[in-house]
N, C-alpha and C positions, 0 to 999 in steps of 0.2 A: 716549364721549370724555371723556379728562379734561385740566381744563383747572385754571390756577391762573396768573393773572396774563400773563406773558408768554411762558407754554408752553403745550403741549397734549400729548397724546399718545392716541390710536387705536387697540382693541385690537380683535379680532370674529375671529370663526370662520375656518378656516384654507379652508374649504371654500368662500369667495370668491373665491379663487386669486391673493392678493395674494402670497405663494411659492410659485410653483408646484412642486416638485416635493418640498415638505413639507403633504400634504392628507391628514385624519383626522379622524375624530371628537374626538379628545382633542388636538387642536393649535389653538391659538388663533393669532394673525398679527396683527403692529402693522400696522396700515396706514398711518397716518403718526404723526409725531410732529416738535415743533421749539421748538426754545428760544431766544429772542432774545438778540445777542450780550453787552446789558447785562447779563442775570442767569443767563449760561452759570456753569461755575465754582461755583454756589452750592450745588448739590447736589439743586434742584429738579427736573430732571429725573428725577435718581435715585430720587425719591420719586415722580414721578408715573409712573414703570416700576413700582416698588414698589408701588404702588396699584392699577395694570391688572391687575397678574400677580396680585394679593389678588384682584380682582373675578372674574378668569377663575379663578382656582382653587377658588373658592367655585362657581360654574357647572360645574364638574366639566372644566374643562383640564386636563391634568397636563403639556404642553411650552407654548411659544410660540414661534415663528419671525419672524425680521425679515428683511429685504433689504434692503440700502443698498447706497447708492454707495461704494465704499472709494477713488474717488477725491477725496472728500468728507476731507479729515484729522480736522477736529473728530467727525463721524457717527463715521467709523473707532474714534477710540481708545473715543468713549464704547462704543456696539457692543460692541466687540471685549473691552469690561471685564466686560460683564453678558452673553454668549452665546459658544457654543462653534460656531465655523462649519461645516456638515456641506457645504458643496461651493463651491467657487470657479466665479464664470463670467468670461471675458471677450467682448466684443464688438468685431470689429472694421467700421470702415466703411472703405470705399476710394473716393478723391476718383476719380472718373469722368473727370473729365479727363487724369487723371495714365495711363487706361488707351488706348492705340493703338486707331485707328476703326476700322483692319481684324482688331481681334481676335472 
């Protein structure tokens, strides 16, 4: 983990299935990461991605995978500036009341 003040961020092997349907030997996976909303904006983050992706490339990764919420706006733009999405998913849940008892 690396951490620096009021962020963190999470990198490990891809082969704990925090993506699952990007697992290899050569794929690293953020497992988490977050930035507190005072020092979003500062560029910290981007250094401490910068620094994961150094440590796992020295470890012999050559990709790194994330999963986030893209209902998340801030997760999104960051995301979406530093990785290229290889599959969309959606989830839908259906409120059970809203479904008829005799179905």
């Amino acid at each position: 983990m690396f951490e620096y003040g009021l962020s963190h961020a999470k990198i490990i092997p891809s082969s704990k299935g925090i993506v699952t349907i990007i697992r290899d030997a050569g794929t690293s996976s953020i497992s988490s990461a977050y930035t507190q909303s005072e020092v979003r904006g500062t560029g910290i983050a981007t250094a401490l991605l910068n620094q994961g992706l150094a440590r796992a490339k020295e470890r012999g990764y050559t990709r790194c995978a994330v999963d986030f919420e893209p209902m998340n706006p801030q997760a999104r733009r960051f995301w979406l500036r530093h990785f290229t999405p290889v599959s969309y998913a959606l989830e839908r849940h259906i409120d059970t009341r809203a479904v008829p008892k005799n179905q």
